[in-house]
C-alpha positions in Angstrom: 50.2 -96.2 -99.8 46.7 -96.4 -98.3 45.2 -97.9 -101.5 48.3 -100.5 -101.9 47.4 -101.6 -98.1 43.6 -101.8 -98.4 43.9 -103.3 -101.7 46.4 -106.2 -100.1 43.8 -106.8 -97.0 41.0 -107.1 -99.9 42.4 -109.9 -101.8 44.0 -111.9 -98.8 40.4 -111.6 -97.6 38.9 -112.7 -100.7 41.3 -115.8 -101.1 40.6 -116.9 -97.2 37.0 -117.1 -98.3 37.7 -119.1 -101.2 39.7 -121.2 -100.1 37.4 -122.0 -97.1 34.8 -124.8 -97.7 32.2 -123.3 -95.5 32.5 -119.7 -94.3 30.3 -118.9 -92.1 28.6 -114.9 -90.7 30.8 -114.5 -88.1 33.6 -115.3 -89.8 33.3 -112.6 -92.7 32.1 -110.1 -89.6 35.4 -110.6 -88.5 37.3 -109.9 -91.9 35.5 -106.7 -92.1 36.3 -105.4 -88.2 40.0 -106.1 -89.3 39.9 -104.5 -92.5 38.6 -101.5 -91.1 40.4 -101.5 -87.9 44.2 -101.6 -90.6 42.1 -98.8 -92.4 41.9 -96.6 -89.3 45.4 -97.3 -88.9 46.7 -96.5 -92.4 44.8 -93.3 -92.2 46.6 -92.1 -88.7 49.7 -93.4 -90.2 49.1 -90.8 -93.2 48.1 -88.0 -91.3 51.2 -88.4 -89.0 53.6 -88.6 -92.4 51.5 -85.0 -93.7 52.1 -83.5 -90.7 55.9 -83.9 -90.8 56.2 -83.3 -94.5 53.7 -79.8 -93.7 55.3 -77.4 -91.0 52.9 -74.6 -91.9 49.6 -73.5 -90.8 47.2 -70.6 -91.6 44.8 -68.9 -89.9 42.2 -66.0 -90.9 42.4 -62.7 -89.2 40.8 -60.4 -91.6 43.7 -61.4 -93.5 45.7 -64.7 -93.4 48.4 -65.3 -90.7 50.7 -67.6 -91.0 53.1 -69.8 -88.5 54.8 -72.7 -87.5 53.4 -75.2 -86.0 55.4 -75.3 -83.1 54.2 -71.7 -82.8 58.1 -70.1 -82.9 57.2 -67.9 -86.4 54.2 -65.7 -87.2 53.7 -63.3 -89.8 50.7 -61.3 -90.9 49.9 -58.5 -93.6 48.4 -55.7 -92.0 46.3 -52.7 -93.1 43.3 -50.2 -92.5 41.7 -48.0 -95.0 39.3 -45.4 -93.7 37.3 -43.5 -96.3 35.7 -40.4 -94.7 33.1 -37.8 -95.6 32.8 -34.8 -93.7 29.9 -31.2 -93.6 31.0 -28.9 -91.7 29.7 -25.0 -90.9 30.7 -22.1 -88.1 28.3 -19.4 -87.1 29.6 -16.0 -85.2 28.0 -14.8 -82.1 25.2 -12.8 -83.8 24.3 -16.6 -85.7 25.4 -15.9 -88.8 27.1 -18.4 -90.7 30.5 -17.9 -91.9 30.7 -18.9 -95.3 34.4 -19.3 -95.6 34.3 -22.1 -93.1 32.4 -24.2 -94.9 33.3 -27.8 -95.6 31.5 -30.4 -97.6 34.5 -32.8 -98.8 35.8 -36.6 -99.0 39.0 -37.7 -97.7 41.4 -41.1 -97.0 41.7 -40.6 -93.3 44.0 -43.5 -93.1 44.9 -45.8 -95.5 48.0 -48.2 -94.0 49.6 -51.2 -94.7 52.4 -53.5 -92.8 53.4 -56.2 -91.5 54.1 -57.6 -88.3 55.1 -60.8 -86.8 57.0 -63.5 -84.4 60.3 -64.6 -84.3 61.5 -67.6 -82.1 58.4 -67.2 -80.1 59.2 -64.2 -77.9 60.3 -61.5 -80.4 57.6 -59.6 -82.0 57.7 -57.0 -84.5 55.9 -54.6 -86.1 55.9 -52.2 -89.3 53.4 -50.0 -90.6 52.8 -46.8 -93.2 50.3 -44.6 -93.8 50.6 -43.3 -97.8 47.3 -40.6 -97.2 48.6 -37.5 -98.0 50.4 -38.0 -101.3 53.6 -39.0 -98.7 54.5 -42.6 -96.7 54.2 -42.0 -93.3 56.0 -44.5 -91.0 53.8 -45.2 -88.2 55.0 -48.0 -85.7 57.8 -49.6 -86.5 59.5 -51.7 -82.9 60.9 -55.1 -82.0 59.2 -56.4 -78.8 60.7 -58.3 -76.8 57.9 -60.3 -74.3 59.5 -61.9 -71.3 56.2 -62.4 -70.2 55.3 -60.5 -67.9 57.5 -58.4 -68.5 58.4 -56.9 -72.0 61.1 -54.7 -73.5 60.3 -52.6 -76.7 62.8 -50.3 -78.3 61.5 -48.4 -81.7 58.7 -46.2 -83.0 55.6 -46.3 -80.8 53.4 -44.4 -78.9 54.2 -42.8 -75.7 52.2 -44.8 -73.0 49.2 -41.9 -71.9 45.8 -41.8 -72.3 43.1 -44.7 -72.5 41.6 -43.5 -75.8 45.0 -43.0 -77.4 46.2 -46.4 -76.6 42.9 -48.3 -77.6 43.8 -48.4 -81.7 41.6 -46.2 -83.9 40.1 -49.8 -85.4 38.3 -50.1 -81.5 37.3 -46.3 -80.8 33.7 -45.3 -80.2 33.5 -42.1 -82.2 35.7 -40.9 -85.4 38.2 -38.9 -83.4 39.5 -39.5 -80.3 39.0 -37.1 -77.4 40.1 -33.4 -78.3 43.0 -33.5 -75.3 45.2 -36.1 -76.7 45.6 -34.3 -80.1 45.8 -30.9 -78.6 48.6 -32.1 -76.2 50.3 -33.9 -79.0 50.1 -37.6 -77.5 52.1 -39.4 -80.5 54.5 -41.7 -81.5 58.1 -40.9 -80.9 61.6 -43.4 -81.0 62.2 -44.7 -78.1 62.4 -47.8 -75.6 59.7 -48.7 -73.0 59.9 -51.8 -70.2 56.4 -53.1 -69.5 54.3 -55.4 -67.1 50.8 -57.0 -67.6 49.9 -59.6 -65.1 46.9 -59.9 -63.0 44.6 -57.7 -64.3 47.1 -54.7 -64.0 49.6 -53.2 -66.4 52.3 -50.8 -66.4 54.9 -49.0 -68.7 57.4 -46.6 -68.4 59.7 -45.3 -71.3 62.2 -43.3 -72.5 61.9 -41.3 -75.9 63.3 -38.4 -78.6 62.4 -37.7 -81.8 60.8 -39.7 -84.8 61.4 -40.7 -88.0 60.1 -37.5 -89.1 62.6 -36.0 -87.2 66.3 -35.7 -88.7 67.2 -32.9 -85.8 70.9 -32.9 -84.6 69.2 -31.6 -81.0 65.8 -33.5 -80.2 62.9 -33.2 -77.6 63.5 -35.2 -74.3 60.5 -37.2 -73.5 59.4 -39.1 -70.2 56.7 -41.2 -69.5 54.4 -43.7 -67.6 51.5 -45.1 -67.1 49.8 -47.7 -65.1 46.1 -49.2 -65.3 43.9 -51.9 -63.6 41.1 -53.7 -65.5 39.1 -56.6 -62.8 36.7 -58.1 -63.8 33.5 -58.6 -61.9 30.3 -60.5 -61.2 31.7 -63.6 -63.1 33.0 -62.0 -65.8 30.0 -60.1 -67.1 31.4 -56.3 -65.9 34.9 -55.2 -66.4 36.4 -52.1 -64.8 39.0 -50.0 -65.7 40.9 -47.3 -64.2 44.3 -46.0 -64.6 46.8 -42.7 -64.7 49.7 -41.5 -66.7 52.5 -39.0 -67.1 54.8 -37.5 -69.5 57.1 -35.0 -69.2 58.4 -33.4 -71.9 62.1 -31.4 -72.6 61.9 -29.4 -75.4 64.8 -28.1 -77.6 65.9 -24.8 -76.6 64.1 -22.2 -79.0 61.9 -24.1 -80.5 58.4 -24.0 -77.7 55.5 -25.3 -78.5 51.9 -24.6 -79.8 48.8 -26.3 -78.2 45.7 -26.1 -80.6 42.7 -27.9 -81.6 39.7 -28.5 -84.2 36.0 -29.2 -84.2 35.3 -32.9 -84.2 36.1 -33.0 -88.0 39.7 -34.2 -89.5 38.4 -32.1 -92.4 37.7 -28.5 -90.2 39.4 -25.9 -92.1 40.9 -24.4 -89.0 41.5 -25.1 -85.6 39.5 -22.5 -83.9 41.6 -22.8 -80.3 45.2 -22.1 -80.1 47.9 -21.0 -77.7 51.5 -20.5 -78.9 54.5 -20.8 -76.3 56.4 -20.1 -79.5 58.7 -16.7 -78.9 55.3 -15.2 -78.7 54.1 -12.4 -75.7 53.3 -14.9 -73.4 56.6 -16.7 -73.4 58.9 -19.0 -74.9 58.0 -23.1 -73.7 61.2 -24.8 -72.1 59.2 -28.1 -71.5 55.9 -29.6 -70.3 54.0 -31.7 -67.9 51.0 -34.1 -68.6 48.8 -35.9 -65.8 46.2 -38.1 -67.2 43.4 -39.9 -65.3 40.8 -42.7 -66.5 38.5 -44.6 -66.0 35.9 -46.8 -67.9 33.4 -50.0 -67.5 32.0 -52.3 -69.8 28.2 -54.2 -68.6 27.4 -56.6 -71.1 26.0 -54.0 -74.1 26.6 -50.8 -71.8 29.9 -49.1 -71.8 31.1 -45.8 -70.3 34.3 -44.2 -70.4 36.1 -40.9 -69.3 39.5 -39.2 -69.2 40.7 -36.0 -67.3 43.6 -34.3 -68.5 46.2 -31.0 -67.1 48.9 -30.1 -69.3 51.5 -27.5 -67.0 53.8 -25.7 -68.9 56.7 -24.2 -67.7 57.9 -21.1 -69.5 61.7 -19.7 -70.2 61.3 -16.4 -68.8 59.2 -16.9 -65.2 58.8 -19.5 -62.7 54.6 -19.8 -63.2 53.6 -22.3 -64.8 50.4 -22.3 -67.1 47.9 -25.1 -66.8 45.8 -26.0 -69.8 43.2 -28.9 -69.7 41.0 -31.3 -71.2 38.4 -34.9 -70.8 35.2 -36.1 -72.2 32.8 -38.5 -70.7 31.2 -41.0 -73.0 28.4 -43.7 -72.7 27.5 -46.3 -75.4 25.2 -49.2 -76.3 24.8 -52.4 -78.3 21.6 -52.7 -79.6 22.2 -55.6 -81.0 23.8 -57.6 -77.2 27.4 -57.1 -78.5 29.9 -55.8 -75.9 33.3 -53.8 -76.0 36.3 -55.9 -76.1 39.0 -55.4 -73.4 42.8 -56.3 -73.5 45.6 -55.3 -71.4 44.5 -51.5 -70.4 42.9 -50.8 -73.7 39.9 -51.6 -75.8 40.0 -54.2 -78.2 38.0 -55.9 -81.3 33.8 -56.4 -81.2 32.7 -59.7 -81.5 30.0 -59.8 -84.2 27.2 -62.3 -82.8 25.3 -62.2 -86.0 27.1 -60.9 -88.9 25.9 -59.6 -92.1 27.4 -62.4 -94.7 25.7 -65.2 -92.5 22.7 -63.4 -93.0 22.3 -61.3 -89.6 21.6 -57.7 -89.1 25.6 -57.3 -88.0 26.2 -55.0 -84.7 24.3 -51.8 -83.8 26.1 -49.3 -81.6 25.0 -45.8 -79.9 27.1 -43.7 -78.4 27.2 -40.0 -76.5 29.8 -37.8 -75.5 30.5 -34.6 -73.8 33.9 -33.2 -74.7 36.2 -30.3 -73.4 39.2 -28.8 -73.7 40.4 -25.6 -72.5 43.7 -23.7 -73.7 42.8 -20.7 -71.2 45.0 -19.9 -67.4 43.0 -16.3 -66.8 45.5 -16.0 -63.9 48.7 -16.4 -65.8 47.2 -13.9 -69.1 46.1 -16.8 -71.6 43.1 -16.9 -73.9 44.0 -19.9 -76.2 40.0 -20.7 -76.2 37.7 -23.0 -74.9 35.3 -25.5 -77.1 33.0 -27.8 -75.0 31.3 -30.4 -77.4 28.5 -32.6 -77.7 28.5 -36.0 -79.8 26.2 -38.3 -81.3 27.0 -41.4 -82.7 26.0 -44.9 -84.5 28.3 -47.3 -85.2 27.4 -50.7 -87.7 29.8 -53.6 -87.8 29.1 -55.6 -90.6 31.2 -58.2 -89.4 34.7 -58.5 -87.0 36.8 -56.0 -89.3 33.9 -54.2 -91.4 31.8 -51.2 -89.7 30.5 -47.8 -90.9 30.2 -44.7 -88.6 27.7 -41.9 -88.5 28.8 -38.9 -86.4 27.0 -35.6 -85.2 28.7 -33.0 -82.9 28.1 -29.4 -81.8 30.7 -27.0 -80.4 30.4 -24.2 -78.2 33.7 -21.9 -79.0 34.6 -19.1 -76.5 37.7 -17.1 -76.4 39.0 -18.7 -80.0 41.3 -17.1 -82.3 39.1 -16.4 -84.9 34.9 -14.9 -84.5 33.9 -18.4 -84.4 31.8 -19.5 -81.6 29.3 -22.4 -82.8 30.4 -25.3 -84.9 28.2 -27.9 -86.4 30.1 -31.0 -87.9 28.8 -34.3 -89.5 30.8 -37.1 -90.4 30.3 -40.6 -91.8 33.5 -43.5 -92.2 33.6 -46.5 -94.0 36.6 -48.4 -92.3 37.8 -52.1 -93.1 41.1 -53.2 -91.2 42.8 -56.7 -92.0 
């Protein structure tokens, strides 16, 4: 079409001339300002004709995303693979190394893949696997539905506690998460949650049972909250963070519970703290409490972070209760000017200012942490253990979705199960998420 037109302007041009007996400067000036000004025009004309004929954009996200241009439809492949190696050895209290505790191995921590997406603009869903293990694990898998600001979501999700279980394991500072949230089994369960973010605050409250794991006639009962306030301050350039949660959980006649943890090592052979409320001496577990507190703030390159835990239990065959407990404090720092990213109560992506394919040095983290969790109540009878932990860690993001981790930690084991009491662990990840 544009060709046709520009060749038509051409020739009536050309034939003006000729047939003109003198033609002068400002005359041809003229022919060309029109010629190019019908140019401009064909070409807008064009672009308007694509537009119509094209209802489909694309945008990269560490994979492509695609949607309408009206914005009502989005979809996205998803994934994460994290490739892990671990070295990990336990002395006894006289310093002699146990030798069957030894661990020097490989493993795919996480390798997932899903989709998720928009429908009619408001309805968002998710679906996602995990296929380590030799098995398909379904991990979320909801419909959200975002009122905006309030949003209703009824599926497979986690249970709204903690600051470090929220934050996805693509944004956390060290390999694993504080020792609490595993030990007090913070998960994902089936359920449906109401939620509000507005203003800098945010709050959730849901109702769950079981899992897809789960094919019980009779299920756990679980409740829970939680509420958090992130300002920011000094024109943007500190962000604050504090918040609490709850959950409260109702478990199935019979069936208890056992609290228990690891060294700061997926690959630990054992977990070297434990306390069973399974039709054990101390009592059968009719249901549980959690209290969470946190708090966190991010100055430019510096961030620091720290969660408090109490887990009360309440048993079948008394009125006392047992409390158990657990937190870490953690500090960390860019090297390299980056800063943590922050959305909605929970960490988020780091922005690469110079990554490595452009020919930068990528993103240099360091990070410490102190880390505790305690499955003793001397006044109620229970010696589950204690391990108090220290943690080192460097963190290099090649780019937005690229980064390997280094991680060094030493535990101090007291009262465990086993005649374990130090721990030294190693750990380095090579993660990529799309």
């Amino acid at each position: 079409m544009r060709k046709s037109v520009l060749g038509l302007l051409a020739a009536t041009a050309i034939c003006s001339v000729a047939f003109t007996p003198v033609a002068s400067a400002q005359t041809l000036q003229e022919l060309k300002e029109q010629i190019n000004a019908l140019s401009k025009k064909v070409e807008q004309l064009e672009k308007k004709e694509s537009a119509k004929s094209n209802d489909l954009k694309v945008k990269w996200k560490g994979a492509p995303e695609f949607s309408s241009k009206d914005g009502k439809f989005k979809m996205k492949i998803r994934g994460r693979i994290y490739t892990d190696y671990g070295n990990v050895s336990a002395k006894n209290a006289a310093g002699v190394s146990i030798a069957g505790e030894k661990v020097d191995a490989t493993e795919f921590r996480t390798a997932r893949l899903g989709i998720e997406g928009i429908l009619f603009k408001d309805i968002k869903y998710k679906f996602e696997t995990d296929l380590t293990g030799g098995a398909t694990e379904i991990k979320d898998a909801y419909l959200e539905w975002k009122l905006k600001p309030v949003s209703i979501k009824i599926g497979q999700f986690k249970t709204p506690n903690s600051l470090e279980e929220q934050t996805s394991s693509r944004y956390i500072t060290f390999m694993e998460r504080g020792a609490f949230t595993d030990a007090f089994s913070l998960s994902r369960q089936v359920g449906i949650a109401v939620g509000y973010a507005a203003d800098d605050v945010t709050f959730t409250a849901g109702l769950f049972q079981g899992d897809f794991e789960n094919g019980d006639a009779q299920q756990d009962r679980t409740y829970a909250a939680r509420v958090t306030f992130g300002p920011k301050l000094s024109d943007g350039d500190v962000r604050l963070h504090v918040g609490a949660s709850i959950r409260h959980r109702e478990l199935e006649d019979g069936e208890g519970a056992r609290y228990r943890q690891r060294p700061h090592s997926h690959l630990a052979n054992n977990r070297y703290i434990s306390t069973d409320f399974r039709g054990t001496s101390v009592g059968d577990a009719k249901s549980d409490t959690f209290y969470g507190f946190e708090a966190a703030a991010v100055m430019g390159p510096i961030s620091l972070q720290s969660e408090y835990a109490i887990l009360s239990v309440n048993r079948i065959d008394t009125a006392e209760k047992v409390n158990l407990s657990g937190g870490y404090v953690s500090a960390s720092y860019f090297i390299t000017g980056e800063s943590r990213g922050y959305k909605k109560g929970a960490f988020s992506r780091v922005k690469v200012k110079n990554p490595v394919f452009e020919g930068g040095m990528g993103a240099w983290q360091l990070a410490l942490r102190y880390d505790t969790i305690e499955l003793n109540d001397i006044d109620e009878g229970i010696l589950g253990g204690k391990q108090n932990t220290i943690l080192f860690g460097v963190n290099w993001h090649l780019n937005n979705y690229v980064r390997f981790m280094a991680n060094y930690s030493h535990s101090d084991v007291t009262d465990g199960d086993d005649d374990v009491t130090d721990v030294n662990a190693f750990g380095l990840r090579f993660q990529v998420d799309w």
